[in-house]
C-alpha positions, -999 to 999 in steps of 0.1 A, spaced: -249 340 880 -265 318 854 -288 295 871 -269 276 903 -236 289 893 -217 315 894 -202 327 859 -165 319 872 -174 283 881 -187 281 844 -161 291 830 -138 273 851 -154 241 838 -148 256 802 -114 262 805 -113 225 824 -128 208 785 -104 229 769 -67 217 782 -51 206 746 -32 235 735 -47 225 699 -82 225 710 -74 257 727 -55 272 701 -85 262 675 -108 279 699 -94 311 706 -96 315 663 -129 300 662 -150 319 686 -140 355 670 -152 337 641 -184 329 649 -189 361 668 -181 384 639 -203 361 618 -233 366 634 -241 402 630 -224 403 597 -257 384 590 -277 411 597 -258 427 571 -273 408 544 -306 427 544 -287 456 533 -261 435 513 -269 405 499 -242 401 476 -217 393 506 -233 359 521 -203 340 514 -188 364 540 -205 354 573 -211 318 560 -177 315 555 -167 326 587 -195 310 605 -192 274 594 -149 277 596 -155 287 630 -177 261 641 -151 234 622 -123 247 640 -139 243 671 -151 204 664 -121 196 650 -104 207 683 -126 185 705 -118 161 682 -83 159 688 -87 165 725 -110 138 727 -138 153 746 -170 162 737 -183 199 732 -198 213 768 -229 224 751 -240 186 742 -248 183 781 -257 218 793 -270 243 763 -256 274 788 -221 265 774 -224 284 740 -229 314 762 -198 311 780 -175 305 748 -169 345 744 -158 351 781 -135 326 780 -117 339 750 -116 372 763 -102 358 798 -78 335 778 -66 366 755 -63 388 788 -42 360 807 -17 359 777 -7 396 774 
């Protein structure tokens, strides 16, 4: 439960912003994007040599993901509620999970 809802009525309204099977298909590259991006960062103390590496990954992941609102024609969930971007994740996984 995140603050009146329950997580499966968020990510029932997720799922509901991400009908076009582009958008869908640019999420479900996207978000493993981002997410390995992120503590590759933490890398960089360690490595510094490899900041193309989690750039690279974190700004194609966040294009693929604009450009597939773009062509659905709906606006990102996290404009109007900020809880969205912790909800992207769970929905890949429960996307992934249906599929197979």
């Amino acid at each position: 439960m995140i603050g009146d809802k329950p997580t499966e009525e968020w990510l029932d309204a997720y799922e509901e912003s991400h009908s076009h099977p582009f958008n869908r298909c640019c999420h479900v590259i996207g978000i493993p994007m981002l997410t390995i991006a992120l503590p590759l960062f933490l890398l960089l103390f360690f490595y510094p040599g490899i900041w193309w590496l989690p750039v690279s990954l974190y700004v194609g992941g966040w294009a693929l993901l604009l450009i597939g609102h773009a062509v659905e024609g709906k606006r990102p969930d996290f404009v109007k509620d900020w809880r969205f971007l912790l909800f992207g994740l769970a929905w890949w996984f429960r996307t992934v999970r249906r599929r197979s």
